[in-house]
C-alpha positions as CSV (number, residue, x, y, z in Angstrom):
1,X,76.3,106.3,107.7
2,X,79.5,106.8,106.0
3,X,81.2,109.8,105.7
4,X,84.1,110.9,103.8
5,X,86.4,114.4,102.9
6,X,87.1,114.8,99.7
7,X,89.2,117.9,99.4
8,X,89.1,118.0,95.9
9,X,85.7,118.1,95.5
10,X,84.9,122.2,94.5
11,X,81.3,122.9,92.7
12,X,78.3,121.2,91.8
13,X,79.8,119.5,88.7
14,X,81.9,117.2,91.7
15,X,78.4,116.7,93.6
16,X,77.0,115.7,90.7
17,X,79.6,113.6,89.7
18,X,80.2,111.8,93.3
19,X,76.6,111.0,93.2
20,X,76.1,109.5,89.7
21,X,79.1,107.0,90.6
22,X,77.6,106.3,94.4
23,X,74.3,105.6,92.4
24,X,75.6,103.5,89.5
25,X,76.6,101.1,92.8
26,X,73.7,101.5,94.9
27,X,70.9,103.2,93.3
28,X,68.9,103.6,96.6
29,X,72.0,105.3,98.4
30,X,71.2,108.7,100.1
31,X,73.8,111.1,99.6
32,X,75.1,114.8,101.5
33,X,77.0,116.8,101.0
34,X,78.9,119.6,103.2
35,X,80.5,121.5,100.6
36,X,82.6,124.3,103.0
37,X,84.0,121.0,105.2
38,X,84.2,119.1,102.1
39,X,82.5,115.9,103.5
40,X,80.5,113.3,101.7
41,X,77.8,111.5,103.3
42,X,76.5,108.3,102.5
43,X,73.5,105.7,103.8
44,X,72.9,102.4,101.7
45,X,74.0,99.2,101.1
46,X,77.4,100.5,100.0
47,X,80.6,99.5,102.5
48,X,83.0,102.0,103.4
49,X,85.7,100.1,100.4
50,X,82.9,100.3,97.6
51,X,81.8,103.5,98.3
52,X,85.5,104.9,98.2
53,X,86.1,103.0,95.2
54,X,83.2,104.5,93.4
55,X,84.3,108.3,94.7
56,X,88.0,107.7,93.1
57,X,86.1,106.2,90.2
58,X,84.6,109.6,89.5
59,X,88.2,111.4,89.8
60,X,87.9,112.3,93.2
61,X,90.2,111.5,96.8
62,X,88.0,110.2,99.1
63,X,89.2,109.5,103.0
64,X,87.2,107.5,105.1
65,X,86.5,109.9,108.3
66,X,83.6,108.0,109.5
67,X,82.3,103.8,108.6
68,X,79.5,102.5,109.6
C-alpha cells in the first residue's frame, strides 16, 4: 500500500479528482482517503513515482509518507 499527504487536498471535488487521475493509470487501483489527516491511500499496480505523478497531474502535492 502506498500512502501519501496531500495538504492541499480540501473537499470531495479533490477526492474525486485524485481518484479519476489514480484510475486513468490503473484502473483497478483501490483508493482512501483520510480527509482530517489529509492522507491518500493507494493499492494497485501503481509505484510510489507513478502514483505521485498522477496526484500532481490532477493539481495536487503529494509526499510519499509510506511505499510499498
Amino acid at each position: 500500500m502506498l500512502e501519501f499527504e496531500v495538504k492541499d487536498m480540501m473537499c470531495d471535488h479533490c477526492v474525486s479528482s485524485i481518484t479519476k487521475a489514480l484510475r486513468k493509470v490503473d484502473a483497478t487501483s483501490q483508493v482512501e482517503f483520510d480527509m482530517l489527516a489529509r492522507r491518500v491511500r493507494v493499492a494497485g499496480a501503481l509505484d510510489a513515482q507513478s502514483a505521485g505523478l498522477a496526484i500532481k497531474a490532477a493539481g495536487y502535492s503529494p509526499v510519499v509518507v509510506q511505499s510499498g
